[in-house]
PDB file of the backbone (N, CA, C, O) and the ligand in Angstrom, with CONECT records:
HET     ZN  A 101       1
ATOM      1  N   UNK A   1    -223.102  76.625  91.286  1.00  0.00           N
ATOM      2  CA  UNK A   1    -224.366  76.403  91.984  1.00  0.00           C
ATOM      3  C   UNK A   1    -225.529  76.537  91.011  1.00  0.00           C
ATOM      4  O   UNK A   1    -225.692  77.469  90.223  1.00  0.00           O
ATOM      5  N   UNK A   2    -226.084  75.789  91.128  1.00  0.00           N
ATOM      6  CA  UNK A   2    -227.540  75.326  90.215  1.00  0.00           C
ATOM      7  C   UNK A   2    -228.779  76.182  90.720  1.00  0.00           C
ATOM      8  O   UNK A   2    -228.167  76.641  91.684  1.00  0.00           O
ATOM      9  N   UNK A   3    -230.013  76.751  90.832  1.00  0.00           N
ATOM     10  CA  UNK A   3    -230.966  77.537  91.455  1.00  0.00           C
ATOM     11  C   UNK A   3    -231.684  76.688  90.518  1.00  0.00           C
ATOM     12  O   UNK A   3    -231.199  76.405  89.423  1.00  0.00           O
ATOM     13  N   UNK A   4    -232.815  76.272  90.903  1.00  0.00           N
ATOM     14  CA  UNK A   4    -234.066  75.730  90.651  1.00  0.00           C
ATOM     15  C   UNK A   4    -235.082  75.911  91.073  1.00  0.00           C
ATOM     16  O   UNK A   4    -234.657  75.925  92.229  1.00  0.00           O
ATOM     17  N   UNK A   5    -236.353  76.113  91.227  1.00  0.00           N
ATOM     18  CA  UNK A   5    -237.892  76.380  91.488  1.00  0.00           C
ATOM     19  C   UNK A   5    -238.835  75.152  90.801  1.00  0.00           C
ATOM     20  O   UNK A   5    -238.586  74.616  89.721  1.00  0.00           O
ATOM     21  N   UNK A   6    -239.808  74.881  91.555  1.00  0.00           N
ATOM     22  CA  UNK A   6    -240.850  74.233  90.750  1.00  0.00           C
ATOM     23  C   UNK A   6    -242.244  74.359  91.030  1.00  0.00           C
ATOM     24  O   UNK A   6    -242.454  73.984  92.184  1.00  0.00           O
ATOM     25  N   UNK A   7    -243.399  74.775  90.382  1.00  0.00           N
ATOM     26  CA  UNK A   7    -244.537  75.325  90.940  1.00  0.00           C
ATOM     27  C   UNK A   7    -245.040  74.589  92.211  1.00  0.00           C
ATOM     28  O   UNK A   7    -245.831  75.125  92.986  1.00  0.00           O
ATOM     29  N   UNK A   8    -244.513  73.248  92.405  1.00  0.00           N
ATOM     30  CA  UNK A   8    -245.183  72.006  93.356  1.00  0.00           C
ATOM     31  C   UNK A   8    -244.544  72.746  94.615  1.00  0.00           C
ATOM     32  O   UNK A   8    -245.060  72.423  95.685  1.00  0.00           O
ATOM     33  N   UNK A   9    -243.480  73.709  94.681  1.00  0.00           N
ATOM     34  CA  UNK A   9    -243.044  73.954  96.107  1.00  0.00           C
ATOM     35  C   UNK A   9    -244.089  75.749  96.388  1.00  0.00           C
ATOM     36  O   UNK A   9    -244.021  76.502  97.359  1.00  0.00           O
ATOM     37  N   UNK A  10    -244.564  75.828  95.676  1.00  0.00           N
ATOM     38  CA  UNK A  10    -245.027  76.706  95.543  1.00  0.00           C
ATOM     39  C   UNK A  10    -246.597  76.575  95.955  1.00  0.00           C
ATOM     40  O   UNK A  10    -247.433  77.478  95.947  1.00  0.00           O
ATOM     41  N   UNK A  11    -246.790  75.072  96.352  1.00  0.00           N
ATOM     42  CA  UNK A  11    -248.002  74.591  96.686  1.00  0.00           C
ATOM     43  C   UNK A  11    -249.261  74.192  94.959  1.00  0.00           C
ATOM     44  O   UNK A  11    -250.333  73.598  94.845  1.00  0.00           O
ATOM     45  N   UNK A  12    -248.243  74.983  93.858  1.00  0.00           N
ATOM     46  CA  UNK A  12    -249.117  74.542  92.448  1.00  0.00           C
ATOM     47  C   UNK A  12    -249.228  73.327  92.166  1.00  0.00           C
ATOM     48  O   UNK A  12    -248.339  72.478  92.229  1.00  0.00           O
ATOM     49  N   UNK A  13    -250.742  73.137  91.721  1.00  0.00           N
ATOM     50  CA  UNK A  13    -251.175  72.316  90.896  1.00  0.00           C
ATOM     51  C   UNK A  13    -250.805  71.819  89.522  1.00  0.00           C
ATOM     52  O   UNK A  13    -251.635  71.519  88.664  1.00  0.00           O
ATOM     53  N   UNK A  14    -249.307  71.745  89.354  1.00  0.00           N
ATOM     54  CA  UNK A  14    -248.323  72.053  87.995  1.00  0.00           C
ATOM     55  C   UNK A  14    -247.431  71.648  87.598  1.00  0.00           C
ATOM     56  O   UNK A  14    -246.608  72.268  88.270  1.00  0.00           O
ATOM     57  N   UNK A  15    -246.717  70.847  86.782  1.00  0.00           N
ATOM     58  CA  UNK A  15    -245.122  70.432  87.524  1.00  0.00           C
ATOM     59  C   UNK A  15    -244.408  71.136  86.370  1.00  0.00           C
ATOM     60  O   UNK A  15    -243.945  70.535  85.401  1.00  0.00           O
ATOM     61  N   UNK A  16    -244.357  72.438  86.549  1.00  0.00           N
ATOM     62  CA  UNK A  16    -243.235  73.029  85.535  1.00  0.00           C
ATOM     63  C   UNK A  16    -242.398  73.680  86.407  1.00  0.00           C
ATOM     64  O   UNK A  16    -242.848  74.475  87.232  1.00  0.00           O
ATOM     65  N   UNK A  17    -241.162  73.413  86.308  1.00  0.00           N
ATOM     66  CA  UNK A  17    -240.056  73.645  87.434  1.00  0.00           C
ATOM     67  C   UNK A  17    -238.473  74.181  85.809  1.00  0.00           C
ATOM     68  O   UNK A  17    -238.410  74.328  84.588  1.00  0.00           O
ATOM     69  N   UNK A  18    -237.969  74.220  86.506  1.00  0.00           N
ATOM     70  CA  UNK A  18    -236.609  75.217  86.212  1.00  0.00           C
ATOM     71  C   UNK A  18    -235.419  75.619  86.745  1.00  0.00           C
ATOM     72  O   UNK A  18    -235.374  76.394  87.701  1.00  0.00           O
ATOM     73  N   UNK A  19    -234.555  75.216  86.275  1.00  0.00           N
ATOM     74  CA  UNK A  19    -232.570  75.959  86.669  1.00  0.00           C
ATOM     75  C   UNK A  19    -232.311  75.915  85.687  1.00  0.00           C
ATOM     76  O   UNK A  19    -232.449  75.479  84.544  1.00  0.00           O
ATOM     77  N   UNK A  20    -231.782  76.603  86.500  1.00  0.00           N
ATOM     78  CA  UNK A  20    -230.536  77.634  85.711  1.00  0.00           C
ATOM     79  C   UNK A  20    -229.260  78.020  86.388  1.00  0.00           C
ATOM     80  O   UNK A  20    -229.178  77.397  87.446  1.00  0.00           O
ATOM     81  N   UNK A  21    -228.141  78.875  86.175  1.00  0.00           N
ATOM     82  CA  UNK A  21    -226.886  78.901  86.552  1.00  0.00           C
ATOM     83  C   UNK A  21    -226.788  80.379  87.969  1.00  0.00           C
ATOM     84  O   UNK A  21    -226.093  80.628  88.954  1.00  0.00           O
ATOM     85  N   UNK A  22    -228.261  81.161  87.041  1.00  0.00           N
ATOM     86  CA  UNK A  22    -228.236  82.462  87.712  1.00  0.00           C
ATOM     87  C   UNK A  22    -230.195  82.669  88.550  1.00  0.00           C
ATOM     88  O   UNK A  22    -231.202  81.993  88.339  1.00  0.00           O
ATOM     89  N   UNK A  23    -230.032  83.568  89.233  1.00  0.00           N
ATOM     90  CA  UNK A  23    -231.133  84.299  90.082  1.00  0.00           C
ATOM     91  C   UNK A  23    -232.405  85.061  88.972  1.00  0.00           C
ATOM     92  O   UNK A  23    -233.627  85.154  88.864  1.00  0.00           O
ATOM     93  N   UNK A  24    -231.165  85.482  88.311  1.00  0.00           N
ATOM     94  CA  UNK A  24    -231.414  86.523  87.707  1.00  0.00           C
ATOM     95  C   UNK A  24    -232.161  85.787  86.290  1.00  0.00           C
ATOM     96  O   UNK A  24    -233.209  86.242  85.832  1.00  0.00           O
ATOM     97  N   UNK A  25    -231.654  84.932  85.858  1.00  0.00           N
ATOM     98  CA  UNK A  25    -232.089  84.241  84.359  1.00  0.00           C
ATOM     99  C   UNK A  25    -233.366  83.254  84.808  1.00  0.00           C
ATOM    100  O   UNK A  25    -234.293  83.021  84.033  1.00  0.00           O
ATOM    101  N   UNK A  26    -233.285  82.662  86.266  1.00  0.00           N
ATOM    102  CA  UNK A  26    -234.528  81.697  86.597  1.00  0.00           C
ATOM    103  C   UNK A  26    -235.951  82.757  86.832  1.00  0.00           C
ATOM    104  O   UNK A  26    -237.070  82.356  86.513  1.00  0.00           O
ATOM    105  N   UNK A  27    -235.707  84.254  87.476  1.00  0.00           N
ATOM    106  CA  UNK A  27    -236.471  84.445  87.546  1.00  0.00           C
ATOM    107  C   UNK A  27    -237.548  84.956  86.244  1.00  0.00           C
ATOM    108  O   UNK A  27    -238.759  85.160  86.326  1.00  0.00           O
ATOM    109  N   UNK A  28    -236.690  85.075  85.092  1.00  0.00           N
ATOM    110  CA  UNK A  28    -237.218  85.845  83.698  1.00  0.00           C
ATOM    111  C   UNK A  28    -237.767  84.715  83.124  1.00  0.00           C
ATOM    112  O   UNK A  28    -238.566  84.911  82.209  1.00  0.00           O
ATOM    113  N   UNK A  29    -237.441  83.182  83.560  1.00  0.00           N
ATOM    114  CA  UNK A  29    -238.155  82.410  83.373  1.00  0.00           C
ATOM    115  C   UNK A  29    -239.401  81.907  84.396  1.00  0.00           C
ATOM    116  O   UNK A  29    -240.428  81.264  84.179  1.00  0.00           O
ATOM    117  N   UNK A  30    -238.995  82.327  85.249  1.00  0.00           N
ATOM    118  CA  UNK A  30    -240.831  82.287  86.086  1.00  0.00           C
ATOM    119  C   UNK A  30    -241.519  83.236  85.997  1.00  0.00           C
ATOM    120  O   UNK A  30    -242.722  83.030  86.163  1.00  0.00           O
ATOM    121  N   UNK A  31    -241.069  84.658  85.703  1.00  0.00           N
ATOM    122  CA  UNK A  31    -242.144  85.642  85.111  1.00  0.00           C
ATOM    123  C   UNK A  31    -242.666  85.232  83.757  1.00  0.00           C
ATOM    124  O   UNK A  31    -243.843  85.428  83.456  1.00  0.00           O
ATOM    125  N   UNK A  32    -241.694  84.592  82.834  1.00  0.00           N
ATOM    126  CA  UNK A  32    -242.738  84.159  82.101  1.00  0.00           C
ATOM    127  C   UNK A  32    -243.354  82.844  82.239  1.00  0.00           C
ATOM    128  O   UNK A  32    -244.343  82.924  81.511  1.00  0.00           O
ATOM    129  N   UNK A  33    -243.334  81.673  82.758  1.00  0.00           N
ATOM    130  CA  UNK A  33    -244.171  80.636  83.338  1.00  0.00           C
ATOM    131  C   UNK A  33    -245.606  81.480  83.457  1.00  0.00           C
ATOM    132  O   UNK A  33    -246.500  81.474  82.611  1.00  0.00           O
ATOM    133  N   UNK A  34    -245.595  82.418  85.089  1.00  0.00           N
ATOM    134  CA  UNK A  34    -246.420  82.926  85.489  1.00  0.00           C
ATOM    135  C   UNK A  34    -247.319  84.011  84.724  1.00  0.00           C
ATOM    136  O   UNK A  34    -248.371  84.340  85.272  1.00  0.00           O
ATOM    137  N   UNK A  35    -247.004  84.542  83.594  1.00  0.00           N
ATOM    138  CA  UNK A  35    -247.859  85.265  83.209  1.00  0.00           C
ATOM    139  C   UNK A  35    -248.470  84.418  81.461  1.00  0.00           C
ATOM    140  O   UNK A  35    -249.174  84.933  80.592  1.00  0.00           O
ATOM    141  N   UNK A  36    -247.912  83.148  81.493  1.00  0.00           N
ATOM    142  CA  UNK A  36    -248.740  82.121  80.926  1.00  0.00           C
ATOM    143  C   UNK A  36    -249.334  81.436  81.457  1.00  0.00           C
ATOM    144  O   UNK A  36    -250.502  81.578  81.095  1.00  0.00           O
ATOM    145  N   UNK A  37    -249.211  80.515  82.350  1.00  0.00           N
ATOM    146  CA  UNK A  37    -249.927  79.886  83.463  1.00  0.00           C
ATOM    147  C   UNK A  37    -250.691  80.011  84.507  1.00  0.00           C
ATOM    148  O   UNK A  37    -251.543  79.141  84.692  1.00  0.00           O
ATOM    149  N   UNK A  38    -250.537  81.455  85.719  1.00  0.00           N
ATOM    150  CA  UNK A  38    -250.803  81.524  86.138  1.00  0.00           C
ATOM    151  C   UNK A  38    -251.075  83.014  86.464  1.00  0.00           C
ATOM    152  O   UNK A  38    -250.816  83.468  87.579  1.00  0.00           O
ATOM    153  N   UNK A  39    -251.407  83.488  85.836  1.00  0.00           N
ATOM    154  CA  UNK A  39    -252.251  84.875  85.336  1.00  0.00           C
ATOM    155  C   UNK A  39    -253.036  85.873  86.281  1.00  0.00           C
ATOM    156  O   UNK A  39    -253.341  87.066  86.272  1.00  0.00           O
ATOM    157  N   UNK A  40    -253.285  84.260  87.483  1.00  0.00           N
ATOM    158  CA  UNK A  40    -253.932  84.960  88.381  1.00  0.00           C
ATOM    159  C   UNK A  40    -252.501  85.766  89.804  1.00  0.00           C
ATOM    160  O   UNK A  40    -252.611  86.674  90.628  1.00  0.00           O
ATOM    161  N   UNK A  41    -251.568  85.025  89.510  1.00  0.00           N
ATOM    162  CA  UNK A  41    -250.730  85.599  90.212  1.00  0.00           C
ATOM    163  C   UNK A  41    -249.770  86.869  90.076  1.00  0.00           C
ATOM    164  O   UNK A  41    -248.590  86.800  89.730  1.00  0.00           O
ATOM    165  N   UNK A  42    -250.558  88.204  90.448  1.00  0.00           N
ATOM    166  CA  UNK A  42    -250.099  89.229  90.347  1.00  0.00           C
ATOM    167  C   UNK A  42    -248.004  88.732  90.892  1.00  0.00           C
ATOM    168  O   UNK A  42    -247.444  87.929  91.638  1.00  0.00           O
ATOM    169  N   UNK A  43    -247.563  89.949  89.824  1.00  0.00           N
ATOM    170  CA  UNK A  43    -245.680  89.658  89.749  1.00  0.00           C
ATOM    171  C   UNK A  43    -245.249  91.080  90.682  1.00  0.00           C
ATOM    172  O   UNK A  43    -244.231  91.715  90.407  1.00  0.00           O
ATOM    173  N   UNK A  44    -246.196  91.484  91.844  1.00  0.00           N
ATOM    174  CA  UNK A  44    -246.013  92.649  92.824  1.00  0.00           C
ATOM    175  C   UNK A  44    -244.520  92.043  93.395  1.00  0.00           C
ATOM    176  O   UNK A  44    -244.061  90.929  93.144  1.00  0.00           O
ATOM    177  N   UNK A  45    -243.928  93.053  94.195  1.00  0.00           N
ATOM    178  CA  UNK A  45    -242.474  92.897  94.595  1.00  0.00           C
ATOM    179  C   UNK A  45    -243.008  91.805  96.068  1.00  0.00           C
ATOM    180  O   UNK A  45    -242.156  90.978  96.394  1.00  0.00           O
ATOM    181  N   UNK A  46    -243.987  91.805  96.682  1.00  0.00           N
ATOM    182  CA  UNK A  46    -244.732  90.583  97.586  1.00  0.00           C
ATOM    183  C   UNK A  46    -244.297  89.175  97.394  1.00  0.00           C
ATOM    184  O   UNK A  46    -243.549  88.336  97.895  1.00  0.00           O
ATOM    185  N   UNK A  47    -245.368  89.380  96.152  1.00  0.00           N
ATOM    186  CA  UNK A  47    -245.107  87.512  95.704  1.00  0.00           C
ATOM    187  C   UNK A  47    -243.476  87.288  94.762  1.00  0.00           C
ATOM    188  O   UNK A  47    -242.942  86.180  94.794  1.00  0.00           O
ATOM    189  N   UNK A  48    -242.774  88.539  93.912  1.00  0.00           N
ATOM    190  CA  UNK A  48    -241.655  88.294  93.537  1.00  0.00           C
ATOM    191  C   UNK A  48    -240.792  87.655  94.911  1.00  0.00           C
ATOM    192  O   UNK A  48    -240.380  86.502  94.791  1.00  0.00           O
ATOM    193  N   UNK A  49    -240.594  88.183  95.843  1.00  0.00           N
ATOM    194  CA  UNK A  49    -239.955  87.878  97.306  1.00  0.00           C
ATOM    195  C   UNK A  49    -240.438  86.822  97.707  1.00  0.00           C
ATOM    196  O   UNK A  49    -239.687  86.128  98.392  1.00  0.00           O
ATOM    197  N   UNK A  50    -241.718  86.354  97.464  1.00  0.00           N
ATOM    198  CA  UNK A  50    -242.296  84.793  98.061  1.00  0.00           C
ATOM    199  C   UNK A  50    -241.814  84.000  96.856  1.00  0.00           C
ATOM    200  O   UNK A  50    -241.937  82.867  97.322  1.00  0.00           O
ATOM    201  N   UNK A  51    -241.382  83.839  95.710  1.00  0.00           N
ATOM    202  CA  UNK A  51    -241.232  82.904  94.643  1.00  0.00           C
ATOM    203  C   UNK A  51    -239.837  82.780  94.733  1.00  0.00           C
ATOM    204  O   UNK A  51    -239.269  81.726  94.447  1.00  0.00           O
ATOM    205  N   UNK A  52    -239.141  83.964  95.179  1.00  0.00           N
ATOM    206  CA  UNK A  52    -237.320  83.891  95.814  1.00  0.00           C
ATOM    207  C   UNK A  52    -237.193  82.798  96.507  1.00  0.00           C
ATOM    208  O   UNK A  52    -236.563  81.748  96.378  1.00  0.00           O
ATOM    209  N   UNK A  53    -238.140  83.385  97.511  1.00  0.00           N
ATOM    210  CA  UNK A  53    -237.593  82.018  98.958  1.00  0.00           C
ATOM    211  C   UNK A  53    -237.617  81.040  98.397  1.00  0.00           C
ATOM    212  O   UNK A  53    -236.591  80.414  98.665  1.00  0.00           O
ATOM    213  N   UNK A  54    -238.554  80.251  97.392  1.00  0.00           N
ATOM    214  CA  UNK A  54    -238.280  79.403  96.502  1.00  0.00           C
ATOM    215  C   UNK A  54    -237.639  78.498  96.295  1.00  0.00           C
ATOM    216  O   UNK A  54    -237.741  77.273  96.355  1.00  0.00           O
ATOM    217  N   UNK A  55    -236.747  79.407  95.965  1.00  0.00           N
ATOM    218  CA  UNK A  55    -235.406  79.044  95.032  1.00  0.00           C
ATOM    219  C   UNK A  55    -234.069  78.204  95.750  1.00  0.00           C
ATOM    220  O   UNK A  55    -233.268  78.557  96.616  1.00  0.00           O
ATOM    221  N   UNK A  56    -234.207  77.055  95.044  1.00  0.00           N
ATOM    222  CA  UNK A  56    -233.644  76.109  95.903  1.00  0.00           C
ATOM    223  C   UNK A  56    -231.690  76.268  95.363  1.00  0.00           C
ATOM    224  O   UNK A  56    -231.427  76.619  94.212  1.00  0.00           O
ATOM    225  N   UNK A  57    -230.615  75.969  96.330  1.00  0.00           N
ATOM    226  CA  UNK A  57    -229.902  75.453  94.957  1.00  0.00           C
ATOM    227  C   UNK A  57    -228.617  74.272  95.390  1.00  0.00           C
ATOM    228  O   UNK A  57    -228.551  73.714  96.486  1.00  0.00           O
ATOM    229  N   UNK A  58    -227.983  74.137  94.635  1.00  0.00           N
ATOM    230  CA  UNK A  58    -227.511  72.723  94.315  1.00  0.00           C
ATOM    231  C   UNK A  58    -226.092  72.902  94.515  1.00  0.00           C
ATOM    232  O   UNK A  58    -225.321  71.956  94.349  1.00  0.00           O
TER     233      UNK A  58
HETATM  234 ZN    ZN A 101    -246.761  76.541  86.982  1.00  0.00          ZN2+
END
């Protein structure tokens, strides 16, 4: 199973999206997306749980 995210489902103005094999490896890549890109989005356990639901997979 594939897990993917892309800021556009996220309602962003952005198209940097991402999979990977694991939960765990996509999200170390959207913490770092987000604390290059989008700086304004505090990484509280809130929005970590809203960027989950996210997560699509294949
Ligand atoms: Zn983005």
């Amino acid at each position: 199973m594939v897990k993917s995210i892309s800021c556009k489902d996220a309602g962003k103005d952005c198209n940097w999206s991402a999979s990977t094999e694991s939960v765990e490896e996509l999200m170390s890549l959207v913490t770092e997306h987000v604390l290059v890109k989008h700086k304004e989005i505090e990484l509280n356990s809130e929005n970590i749980a809203n960027i989950k639901s996210l997560i699509k997979e294949d």
